[in-house]
Structure formats: C-alpha cells, structure tokens
N, C-alpha and C positions, 0 to 999 in steps of 0.2 A: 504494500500500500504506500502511495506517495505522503511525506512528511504534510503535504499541505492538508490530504484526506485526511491522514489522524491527528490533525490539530481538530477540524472538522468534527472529528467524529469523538473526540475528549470531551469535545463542546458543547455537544449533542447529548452525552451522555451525564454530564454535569448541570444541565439544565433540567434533563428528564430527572435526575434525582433530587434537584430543588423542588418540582415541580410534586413529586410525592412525597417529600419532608414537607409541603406546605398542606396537601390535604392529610396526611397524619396529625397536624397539627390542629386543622379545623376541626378534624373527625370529633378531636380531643376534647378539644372548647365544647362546642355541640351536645358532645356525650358530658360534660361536668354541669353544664348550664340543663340537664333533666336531674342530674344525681341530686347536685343543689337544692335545685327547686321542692327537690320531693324528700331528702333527707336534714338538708342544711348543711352549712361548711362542718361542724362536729362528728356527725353521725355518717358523713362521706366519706366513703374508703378510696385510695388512690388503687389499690388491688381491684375492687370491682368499677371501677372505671375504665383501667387499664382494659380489662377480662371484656368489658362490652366492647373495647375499640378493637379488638383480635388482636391487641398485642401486649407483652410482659410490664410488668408496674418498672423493670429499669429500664423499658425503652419507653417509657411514657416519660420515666426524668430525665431523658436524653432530651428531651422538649422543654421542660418545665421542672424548673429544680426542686420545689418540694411543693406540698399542698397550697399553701399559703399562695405560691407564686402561680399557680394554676388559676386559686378562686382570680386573684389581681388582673391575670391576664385575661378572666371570664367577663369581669366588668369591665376590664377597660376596651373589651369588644362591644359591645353594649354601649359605650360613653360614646366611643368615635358613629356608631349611628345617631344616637339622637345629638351631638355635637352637630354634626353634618346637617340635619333637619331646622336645628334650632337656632346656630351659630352662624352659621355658615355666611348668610347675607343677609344685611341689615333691612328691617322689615318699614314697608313706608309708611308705615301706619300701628300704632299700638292694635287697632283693630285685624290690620293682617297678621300680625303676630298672635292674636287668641285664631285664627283660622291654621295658622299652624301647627298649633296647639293642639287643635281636633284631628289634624291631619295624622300629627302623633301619634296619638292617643290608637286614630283608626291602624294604622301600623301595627300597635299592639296589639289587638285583636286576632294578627297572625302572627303574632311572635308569643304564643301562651307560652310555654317553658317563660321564656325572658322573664313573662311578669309572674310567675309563681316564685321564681328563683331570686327577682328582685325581693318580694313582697315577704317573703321566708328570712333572710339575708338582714334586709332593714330590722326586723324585729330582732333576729338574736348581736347586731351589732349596737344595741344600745350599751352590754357588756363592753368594758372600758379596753379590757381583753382582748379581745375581736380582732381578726386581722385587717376587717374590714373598717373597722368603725372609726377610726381617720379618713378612709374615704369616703362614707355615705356623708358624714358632718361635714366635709367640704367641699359634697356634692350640694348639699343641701343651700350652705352659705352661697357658692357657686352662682348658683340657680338664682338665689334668692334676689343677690347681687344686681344681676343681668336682668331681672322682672322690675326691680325698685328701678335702675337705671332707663328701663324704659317709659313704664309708667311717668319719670320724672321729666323727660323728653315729651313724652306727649301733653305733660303741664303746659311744659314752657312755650309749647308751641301753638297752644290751644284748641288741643283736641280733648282732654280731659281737664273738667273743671279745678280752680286751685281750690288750695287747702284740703286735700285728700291725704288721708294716710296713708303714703306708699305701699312702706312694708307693711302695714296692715292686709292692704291687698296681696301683695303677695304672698304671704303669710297663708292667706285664707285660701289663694288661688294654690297652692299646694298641697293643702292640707285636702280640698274636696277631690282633686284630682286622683290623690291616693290613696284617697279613702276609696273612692266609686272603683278604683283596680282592683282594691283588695277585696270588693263585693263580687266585681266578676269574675275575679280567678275561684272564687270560691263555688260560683255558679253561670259560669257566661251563657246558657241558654235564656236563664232569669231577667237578663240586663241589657240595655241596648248601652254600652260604655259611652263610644263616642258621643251619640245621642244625648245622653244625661252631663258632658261633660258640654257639651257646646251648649246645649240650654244652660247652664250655670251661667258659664262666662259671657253671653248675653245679656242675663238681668245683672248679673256682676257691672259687665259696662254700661250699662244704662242707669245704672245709679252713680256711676262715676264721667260719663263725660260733659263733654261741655254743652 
C-alpha cells in the first residue's frame, strides 16, 4: 500500500473510533439520565448502568471517572439544551421570552426521563452533601439572575409597568413552573404541562405590564 493510502487509511480509522467512543458515551448519558430519574444519584449503581450499556463498569470509567462525574456530565447535557433554547438570543420582547418558555417546557414533554431525573435530583440535593447541590443553587441563582434582568429591561423600556417586584416575579415564575413538572412527571396523561404553564405566564403578564 502507498505511504499516502495508509496515512488515509490511519485517518479513517481514527475517526471511525472517535466516532464510537462518542456514541458509547451518549449511550452512557442516556442510560444514567433513566437510572437517575428512577433511583436517584444514591441508590445508582455505576455496575448496573455499565450492565445496561453492554459494557464493563471499567470501560464505563474509561468515559467518566467516577459516579459523581457521570451524574455532572448528565446535567451538564441537559444545561447546554435548554442554554441553547433560553440563552442563546436575546429575546425582543419580555413577552417573546415567556413564548419561549412554553416552547421549553413543550420540549419537555418528550424529554420525560430529563424531567423525572431533574425532579428526583432537585429534591435529594437540598443535602449540603450532594454532589449536585452546588449546581442546582446556581442553576437556580442562574436562572433567576437572567429572568430579574429581563423583567428589569422590559421596565425600562416600557413594556412592563414600574415599581414591580422583579425577583418576586421571578421567584414565583419558577416556582409554578416546577411545581406543574413535578405534577406531570408524576402523571403526564392527567396534565396538559405546557398548556397550564402558558396560561400562568399570561395572567402573570397581565398583571405586570404596562
């Protein structure tokens, strides 16, 4: 074979092996993002996770160095979606940004694992312990941050009336949000999600704009 083919072909084959070290890796996410949701980071074994992916618990930490760095890597797949949704471009209107919001929300309605595993997760990381519980708190703050910041844009600019409590709204625009998840994860035939969360944020802004 010419030198130039088996560069070629080194090439070829080094790609094709990223290319299956990248779906062994999703597989992973995937498969912790069910274990999660349905046991919690505690009660999750890195052995039966491995066992569902068809491969050994030490080629699962050839991916992911130990539990801890799996759950991280689970949300921070989860963050770069709704980042992307939420962040991405600035919205022209506080009003287009709650239409986003629903859009979200609709998202989640096919990502159930995501929101059992979120909704599971949130609750045992109020433990100070938690591996998680530095990042939900400053997911939280995050969020909170970027909703106050707009809300306070759309003061200035007069689309929402002044002298409103920002973070009040926000505050409260998160709290229904995650409450009505944690009613359809619990029963999503029962709930029309997105439905119950755009009617919120509706009479929400109609008490608040201008």
């Amino acid at each position: 074979m010419p030198e130039s083919e088996g560069r070629a072909a080194r090439r070829s084959a080094g790609r094709g092996s990223y290319a299956v070290g990248d779906a062994r890796r999703r597989k992973i996410l995937d498969t912790a993002v069910e274990h999660f949701g349905r046991w919690g980071f505690h009660a999750s074994s890195l052995a039966r996770i491995a066992n569902d992916c068809g491969i050994t618990q030490g080629g699962l930490l050839h991916h992911f160095r130990s539990k801890e760095d799996l759950l991280l890597s689970v949300l921070a797949q989860s963050e770069e979606h709704d980042v992307e949704r939420l962040f991405s471009e600035e919205p022209a209107s506080y009003a287009g940004y709650l239409d986003t919001l629903v859009a979200l929300i609709e998202d989640n309605t096919r990502r159930p694992g995501i929101v059992r595993m979120f909704n599971v997760l949130v609750g045992e990381s109020g433990n100070l312990g938690h591996p998680a519980h530095e990042y939900f708190k400053e997911r939280y703050a995050r969020i909170l941050r970027h909703t106050v910041d707009l809300l306070e844009r759309a003061v200035e600019r007069g689309e929402l009336r002044t002298g409103i409590d920002c973070e009040a709204v926000g505050r409260e625009q998160l709290a229904v949000m995650d409450g009505l998840q944690i009613q359809w994860a619990l029963d999503p035939g029962a709930l029309d999600m997105p439905g119950r969360v755009r009617d919120f944020l509706r009479r929400q802004y109609e008490e608040i704009r201008a």
